[in-house]
C-alpha positions in Angstrom: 2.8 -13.1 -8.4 3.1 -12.8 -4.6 2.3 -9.7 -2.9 3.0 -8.2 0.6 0.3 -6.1 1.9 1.4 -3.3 4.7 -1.8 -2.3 6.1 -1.2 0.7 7.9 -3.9 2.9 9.2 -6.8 2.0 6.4 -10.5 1.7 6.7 -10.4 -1.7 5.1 -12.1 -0.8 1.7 -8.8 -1.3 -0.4 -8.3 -4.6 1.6 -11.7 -5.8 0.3 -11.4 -4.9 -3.0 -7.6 -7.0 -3.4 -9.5 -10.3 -2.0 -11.4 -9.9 -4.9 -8.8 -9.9 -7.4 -6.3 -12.2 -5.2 -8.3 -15.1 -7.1 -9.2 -13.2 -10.7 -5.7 -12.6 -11.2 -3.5 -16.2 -9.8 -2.2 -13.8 -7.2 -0.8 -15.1 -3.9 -0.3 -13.1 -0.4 3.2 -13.4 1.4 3.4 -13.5 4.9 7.0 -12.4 4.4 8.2 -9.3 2.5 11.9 -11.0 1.5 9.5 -13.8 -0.6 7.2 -11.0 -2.6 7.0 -9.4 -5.6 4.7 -6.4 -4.5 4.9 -4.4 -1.7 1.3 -3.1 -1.7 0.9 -0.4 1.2 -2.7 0.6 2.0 -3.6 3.7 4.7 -2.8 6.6 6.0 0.7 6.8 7.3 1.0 7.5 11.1 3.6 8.6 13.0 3.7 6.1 14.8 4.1 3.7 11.8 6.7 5.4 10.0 9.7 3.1 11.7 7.3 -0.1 10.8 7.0 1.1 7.2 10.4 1.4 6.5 11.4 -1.9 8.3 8.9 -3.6 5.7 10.3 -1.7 2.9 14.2 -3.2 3.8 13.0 -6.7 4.7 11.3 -6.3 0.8 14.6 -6.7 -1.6 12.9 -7.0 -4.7 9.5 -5.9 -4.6 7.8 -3.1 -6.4 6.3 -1.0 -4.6 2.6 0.2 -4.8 0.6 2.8 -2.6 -2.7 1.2 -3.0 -5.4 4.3 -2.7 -6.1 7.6 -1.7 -5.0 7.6 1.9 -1.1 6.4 1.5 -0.9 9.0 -0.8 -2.5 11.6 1.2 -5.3 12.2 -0.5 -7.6 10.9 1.9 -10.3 13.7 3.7 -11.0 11.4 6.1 -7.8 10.3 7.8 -6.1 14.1 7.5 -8.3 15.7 9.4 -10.6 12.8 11.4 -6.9 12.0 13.3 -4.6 14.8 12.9 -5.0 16.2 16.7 -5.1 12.2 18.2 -1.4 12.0 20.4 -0.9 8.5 19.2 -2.6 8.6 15.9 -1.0 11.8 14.8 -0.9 11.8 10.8 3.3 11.6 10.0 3.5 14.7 8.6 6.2 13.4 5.9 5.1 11.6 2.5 5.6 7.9 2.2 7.2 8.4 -0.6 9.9 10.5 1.3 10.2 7.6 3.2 10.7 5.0 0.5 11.0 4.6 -3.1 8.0 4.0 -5.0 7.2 2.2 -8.1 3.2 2.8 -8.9 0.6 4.6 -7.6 -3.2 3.7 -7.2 -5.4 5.8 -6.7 -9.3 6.2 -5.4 -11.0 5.5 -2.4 -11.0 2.2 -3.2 -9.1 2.3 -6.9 -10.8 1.0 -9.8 -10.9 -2.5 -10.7 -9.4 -1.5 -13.8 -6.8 0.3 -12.3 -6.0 -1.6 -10.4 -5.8 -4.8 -13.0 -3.8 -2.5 -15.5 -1.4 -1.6 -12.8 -0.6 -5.3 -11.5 -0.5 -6.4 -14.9 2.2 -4.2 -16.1 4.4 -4.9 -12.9 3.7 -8.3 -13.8 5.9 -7.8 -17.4 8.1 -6.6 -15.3 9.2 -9.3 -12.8 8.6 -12.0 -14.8 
């Protein structure tokens, strides 16, 4: 499996915990969203990141796509109200998903390892 990771605005404690399973689970890490089979999106969606997020999203023709954690989903405490009167950092004040289709859903802050297993597995079924 080969997956795509679109960091947006994130704190780095999803990043951490997919380098731990990268190995556990024969999972490789495209440089290139055309060549993956995930699209795994982790932070808070900006503003100004919206345009990136939806270029990603057409350069990535087949690829599920996963919001990794609580803040792509806008769950997260910190990011809605640490940033939400920044000028450039402004929180986007649509949903990612109203932005782009979306396949699965992780949550936590970072997800379970279980969750997270269960969820790449079954996408796994599916693109195999």
């Amino acid at each position: 499996m080969k997956i795509y990771i679109h960091s947006i605005a994130d704190c780095q404690k999803c990043g951490i915990v997919l380098e731990r399973l990268i190995n556990e689970l024969d999972i490789r890490i495209s440089k290139d969203p055309k060549k993956s089979d995930l699209l795994v999106i982790v932070g808070c969606l900006l503003k100004n990141n919206e345009e990136s997020l939806i270029n990603t999203w057409n350069a990535a023709i087949k690829a599920k796509i996963i919001l990794f954690g609580d803040c792509p989903s806008g769950k997260s405490v910190l990011f809605s109200h640490e940033f939400n009167n920044l000028k450039n950092l402004a929180i986007s004040e649509k949903k990612i998903e109203e932005l782009i289709p979306i396949d699965s859903l992780i949550d936590g802050c970072p997800p379970k390892i279980s969750e997270i297993k269960r969820t790449f597995m079954n996408l796994l079924k599916n693109i195999k």
